[in-house]
Steps between C-alpha positions, in 0.01 A plus 500: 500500500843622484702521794679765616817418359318445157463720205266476252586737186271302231255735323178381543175622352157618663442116416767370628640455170849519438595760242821399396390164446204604242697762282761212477235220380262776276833612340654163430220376348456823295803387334576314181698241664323484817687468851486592842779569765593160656485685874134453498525128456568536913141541604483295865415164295758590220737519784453130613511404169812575465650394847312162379768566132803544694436099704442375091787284425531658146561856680809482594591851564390530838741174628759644316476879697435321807811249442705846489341657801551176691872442417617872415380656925865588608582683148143702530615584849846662372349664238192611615585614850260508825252727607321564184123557409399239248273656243351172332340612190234251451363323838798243603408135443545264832805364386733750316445798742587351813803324432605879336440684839665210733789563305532873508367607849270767364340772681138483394314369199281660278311303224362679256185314276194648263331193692353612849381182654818255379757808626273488835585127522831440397608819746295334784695163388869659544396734828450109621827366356718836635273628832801783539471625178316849408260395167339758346304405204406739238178439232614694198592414175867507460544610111456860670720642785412446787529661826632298770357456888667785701656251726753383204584870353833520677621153454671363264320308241535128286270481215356120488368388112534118506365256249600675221232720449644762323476286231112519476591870371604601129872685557342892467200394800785325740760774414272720655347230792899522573532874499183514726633266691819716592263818563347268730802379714709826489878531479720246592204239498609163373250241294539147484314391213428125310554497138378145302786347246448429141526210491307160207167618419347183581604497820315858526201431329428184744583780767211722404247190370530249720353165492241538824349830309591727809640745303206524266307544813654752580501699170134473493411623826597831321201446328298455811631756646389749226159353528458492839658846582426737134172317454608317189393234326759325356413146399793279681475195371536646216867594531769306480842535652857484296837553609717564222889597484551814260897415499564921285405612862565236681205456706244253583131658457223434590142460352173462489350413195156519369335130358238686340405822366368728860323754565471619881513854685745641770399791713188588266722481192476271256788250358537251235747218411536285218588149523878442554543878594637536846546697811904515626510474822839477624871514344762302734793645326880254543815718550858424452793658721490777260169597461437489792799715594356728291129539601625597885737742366225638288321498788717727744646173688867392479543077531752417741455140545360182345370156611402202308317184610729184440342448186533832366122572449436773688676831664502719756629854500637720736466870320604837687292794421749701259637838576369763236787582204465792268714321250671157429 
């Protein structure tokens, strides 16, 4: 049960069922190129999957963000300021989030996740790590605003989107994940957000297939979660994952593809695939200076400073939420 510093704003059905979650999967599949929104890869297994991805040699992006956090504290301090509520969209990882709030001297924390049970944990995990700090985690899915714990309404507010996932989001969906976002925080909120580098495709495909099979792992347990949770029956062994990098978007996707012709229902509806047809799971789109740039301007934010890792991988951004302009 939550406690009472949780909120839960996930719609749920009389069966426990939630809603979101099946008009996202019955529509995806509905379509000719079937996909489904790469948030609900983060069931509570899909979620350990990937903290399992980001300890995978081949995944690099984590060590680089981390690298950053680690050697860039005193600059976050300057321009980030103390006494701050961190608004982590996405529940924090045990490594990135606390060396981000020893640096800054927050006020409270609030964590945001779709998934209950990991947000439950990982908030339990830093009220251990920082006993004198306020947490208030919030279940709701962060694509939509969403309405903050009372206790945070009058302070000032630091969005948190680390590890790049922004990316997972084709430029219209995270132009408006970023304009939510600012609805969210309010005026003179700040975000601090990870955006992956382009960078040799080889060295992102073995990011996103590595050798161990973790990450196909975790692209499957989509699968199971479908079955388990829309009563499908989706046969997965017979699915096969593939990363591949579409360089006219430049973005690594994801996907599962069929071996064999299927047939299998979701929800009482019934589906087919043929073989080598496949459902896209997840986009992990690779930004320059300038694009990216442009998506948080798009997005309502202004950049105002930039980090690198030493080998020029990965960055973090500091954006300030921009002041509304009836012209140029």
């Amino acid at each position: 049960m939550p406690s009472k510093h949780e909120l839960r704003l996930v719609e749920l059905d009389e069966d426990g069922v939630n809603t979101a979650f099946r008009a996202d999967v019955l529509q995806g599949l509905s379509e000719a190129q079937k996909a489904i929104p790469a948030r609900w890869l983060y069931d509570d297994a899909g979620s350990q999957l990937f903290e399992d991805i980001t300890e995978l040699e081949e995944y690099y992006p984590t060590r680089a963000e981390t690298e950053i956090l680690k050697g860039r504290g005193s600059d976050f301090s300057e321009a980030i300021g103390p006494g701050r509520a961190v608004v982590e969209f996405g529940s924090g990882s045990s490594v990135k989030t606390p060396l981000l709030l020893s640096q800054i001297a927050p006020a409270a924390y609030v964590p945001l996740d779709i998934s209950g049970d990991f947000l439950r944990a990982s908030a339990e995990e830093l009220r251990g790590k920082f006993p004198g700090l306020p947490v208030y985690p919030v279940e709701a899915d962060f694509m939509r605003r969403v309405e903050l714990p009372e206790a945070v309404a009058d302070m000032p507010k630091l969005g948190f989107f680390p590890g790049s996932t922004i990316g997972n989001m084709v430029p219209r969906t995270a132009t408006d994940l970023l304009r939510t976002m600012r609805e969210t925080l309010g005026e003179s909120s700040k975000l601090l957000i990870g955006m992956d580098l382009v960078k040799d495709p080889a060295v992102l495909e073995a990011a996103y297939d590595d050798a161990r099979g973790i990450t196909a792992d975790f692209n499957r347990n989509l699968v199971r979660r479908i079955n388990r949770e829309l009563g499908g029956t989706i046969p997965v062994d017979q699915l096969s994952h593939e990363a591949r990098w579409n360089d006219e978007f430049a973005r690594i996707e994801m996907h599962l593809v069929a071996q064999a012709d299927l047939a299998f229902e979701v929800a009482g509806r019934s589906f087919a695939m043929a073989a080598g047809e496949s459902i896209h799971t997840e986009n992990s789109h690779k930004f320059t200076r300038r694009s990216g740039n442009m998506l948080l301007l798009a997005g309502g934010w202004t950049p105002v400073a930039r980090w690198l890792d030493s080998e020029e991988r990965f960055s973090l951004i500091l954006a300030e939420a921009s002041i509304p302009r009836s012209a140029p």
